[in-house]
C-alpha positions as CSV (number, residue, x, y, z in Angstrom):
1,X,-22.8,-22.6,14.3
2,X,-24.0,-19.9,12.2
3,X,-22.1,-17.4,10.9
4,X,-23.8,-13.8,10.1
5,X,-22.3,-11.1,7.6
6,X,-22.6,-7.9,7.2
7,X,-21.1,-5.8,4.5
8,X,-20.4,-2.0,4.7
9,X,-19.6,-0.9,1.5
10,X,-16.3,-0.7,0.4
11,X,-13.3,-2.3,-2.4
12,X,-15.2,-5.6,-2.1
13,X,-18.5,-4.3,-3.3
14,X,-17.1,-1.5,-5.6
15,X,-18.2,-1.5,-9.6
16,X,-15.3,0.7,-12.0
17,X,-17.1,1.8,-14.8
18,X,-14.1,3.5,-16.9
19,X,-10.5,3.6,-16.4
20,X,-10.6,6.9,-14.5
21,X,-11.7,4.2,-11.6
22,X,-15.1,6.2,-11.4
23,X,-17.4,3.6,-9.4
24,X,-20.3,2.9,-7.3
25,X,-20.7,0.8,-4.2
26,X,-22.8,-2.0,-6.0
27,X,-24.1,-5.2,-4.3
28,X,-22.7,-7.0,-1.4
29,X,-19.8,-9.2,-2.7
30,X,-19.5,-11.6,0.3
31,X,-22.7,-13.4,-1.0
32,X,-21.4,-14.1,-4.6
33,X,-17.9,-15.4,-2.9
34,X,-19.3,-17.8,-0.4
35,X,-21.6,-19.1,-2.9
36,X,-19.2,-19.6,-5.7
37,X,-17.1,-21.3,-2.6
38,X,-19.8,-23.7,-2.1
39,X,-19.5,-22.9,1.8
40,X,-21.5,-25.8,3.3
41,X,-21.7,-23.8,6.6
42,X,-24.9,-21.8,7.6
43,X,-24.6,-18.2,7.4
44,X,-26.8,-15.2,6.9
45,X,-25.9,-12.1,4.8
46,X,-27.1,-8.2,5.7
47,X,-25.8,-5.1,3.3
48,X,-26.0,-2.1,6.0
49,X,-24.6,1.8,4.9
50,X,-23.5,0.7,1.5
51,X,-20.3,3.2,2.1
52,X,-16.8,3.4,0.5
53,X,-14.9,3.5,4.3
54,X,-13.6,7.3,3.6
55,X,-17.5,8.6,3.7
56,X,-18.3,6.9,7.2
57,X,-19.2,8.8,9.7
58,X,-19.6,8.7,13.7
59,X,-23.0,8.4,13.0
60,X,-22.9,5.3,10.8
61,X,-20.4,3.7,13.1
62,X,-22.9,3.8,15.9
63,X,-25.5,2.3,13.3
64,X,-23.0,-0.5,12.7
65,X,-22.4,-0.9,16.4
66,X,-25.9,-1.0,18.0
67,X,-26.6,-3.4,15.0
68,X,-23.6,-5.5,16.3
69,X,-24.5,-5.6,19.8
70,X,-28.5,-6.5,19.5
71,X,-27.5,-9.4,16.4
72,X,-28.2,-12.6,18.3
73,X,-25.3,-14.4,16.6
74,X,-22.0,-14.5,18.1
75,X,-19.9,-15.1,15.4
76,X,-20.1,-12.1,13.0
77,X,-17.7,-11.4,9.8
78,X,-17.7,-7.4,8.8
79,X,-16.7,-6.5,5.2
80,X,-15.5,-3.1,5.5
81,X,-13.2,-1.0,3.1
82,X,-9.9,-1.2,4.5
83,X,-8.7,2.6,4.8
84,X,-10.9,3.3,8.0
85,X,-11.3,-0.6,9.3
86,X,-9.5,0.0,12.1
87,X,-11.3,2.5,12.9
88,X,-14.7,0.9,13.5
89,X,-13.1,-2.1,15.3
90,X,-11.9,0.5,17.6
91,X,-15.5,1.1,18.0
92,X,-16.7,-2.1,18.1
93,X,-14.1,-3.5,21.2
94,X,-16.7,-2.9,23.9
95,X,-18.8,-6.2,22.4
96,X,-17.1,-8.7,24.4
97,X,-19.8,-11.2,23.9
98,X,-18.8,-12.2,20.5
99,X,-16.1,-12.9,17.8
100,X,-16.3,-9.9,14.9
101,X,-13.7,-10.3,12.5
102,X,-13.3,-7.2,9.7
103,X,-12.2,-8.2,7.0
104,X,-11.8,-6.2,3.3
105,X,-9.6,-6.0,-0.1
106,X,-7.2,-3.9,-2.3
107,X,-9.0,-4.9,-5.6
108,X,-12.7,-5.3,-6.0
109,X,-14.0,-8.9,-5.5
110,X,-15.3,-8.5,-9.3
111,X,-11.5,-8.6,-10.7
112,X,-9.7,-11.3,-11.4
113,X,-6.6,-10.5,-9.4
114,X,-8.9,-9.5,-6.4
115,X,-7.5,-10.4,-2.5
116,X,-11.1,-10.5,-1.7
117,X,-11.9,-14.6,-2.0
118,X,-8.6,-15.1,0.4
119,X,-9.6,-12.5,2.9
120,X,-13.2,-13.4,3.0
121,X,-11.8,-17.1,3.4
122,X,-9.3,-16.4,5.6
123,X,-11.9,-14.5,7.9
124,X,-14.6,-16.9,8.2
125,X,-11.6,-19.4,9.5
126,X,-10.4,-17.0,11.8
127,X,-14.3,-16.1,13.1
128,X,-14.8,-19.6,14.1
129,X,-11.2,-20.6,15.8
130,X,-10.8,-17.7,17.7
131,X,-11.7,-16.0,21.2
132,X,-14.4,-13.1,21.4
133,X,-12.9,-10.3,20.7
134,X,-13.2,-7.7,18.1
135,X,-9.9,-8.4,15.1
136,X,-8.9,-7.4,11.7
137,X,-8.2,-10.3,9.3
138,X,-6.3,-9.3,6.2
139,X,-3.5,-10.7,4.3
140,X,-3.4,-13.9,5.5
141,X,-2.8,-12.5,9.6
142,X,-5.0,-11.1,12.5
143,X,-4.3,-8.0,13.8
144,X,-6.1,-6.3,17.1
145,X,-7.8,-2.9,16.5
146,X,-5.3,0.1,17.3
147,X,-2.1,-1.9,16.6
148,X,-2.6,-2.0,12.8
149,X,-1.9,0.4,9.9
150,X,-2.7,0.6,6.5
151,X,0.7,0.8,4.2
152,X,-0.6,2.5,0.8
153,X,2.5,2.0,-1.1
154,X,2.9,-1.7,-0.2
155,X,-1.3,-2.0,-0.9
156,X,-1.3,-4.5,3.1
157,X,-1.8,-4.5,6.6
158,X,1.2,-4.2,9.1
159,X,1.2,-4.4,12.9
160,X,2.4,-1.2,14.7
């Protein structure tokens, strides 16, 4: 079973320059994580809009979503930056014939103390145990799109 990935941009593929957290959305990260996790699965990797999740639009959702529903695989992982994740798997619930699983992190997958290599991890289980459906996989649960927020001050996912 292969598993495809696309990234979208956000903390996961983010490069700070300074300490005034001025970045750039920099190469896909999810490549560099499941090879230094010596994954011995077969997976494909795509880097589409190349977005922090903030600057998205309608327009790129649709992208993402008619690039969703044509992809011949039917187990699909989507790194995304977290503040508008929900968001596009709102979009994305229509595909019922495959498992997407949206997954992101806090810290950039390029610092140490980054919750990306758990998330990523974490989602590629989840992709391959559970039922189509559209989900979000972050801090170690699976929430459904719409029943999910962002808490800034706690820096995690909650169910509504």
């Amino acid at each position: 079973m292969r598993i495809k990935f696309y990234s979208t941009g956000g903390t996961i593929d983010k490069i700070y320059f300074d300490q005034k957290s001025t970045y750039q959305v920099g190469e896909a990260g999810v490549e560099a994580i499941l090879k230094e996790a010596k994954v011995t699965f077969p997976y494909e990797c795509e880097s589409i809009l190349r977005k922090d999740s903030l600057d998205l639009t309608d327009a790129d959702r649709q992208t993402l979503y008619e690039k969703i529903r044509s992809d011949p695989h039917e187990r699909i992982v989507i790194t995304h930056g977290t503040d508008t994740m929900d968001k596009t798997a709102q979009k994305l619930q229509s595909i019922r014939d495959k498992v997407i699983v949206l997954t992101g992190a806090m810290q950039p997958a390029r610092f140490r103390s980054s919750d990306a290599e758990f998330n990523v991890g974490f989602a590629v289980a989840a992709v391959q145990s559970l039922p189509h459906g559209v989900y979000l996989a972050m801090n170690g649960q699976i929430f459904c799109p719409g029943k999910v927020r962002k808490d800034i001050e706690l820096n995690r996912f909650e169910r509504l």
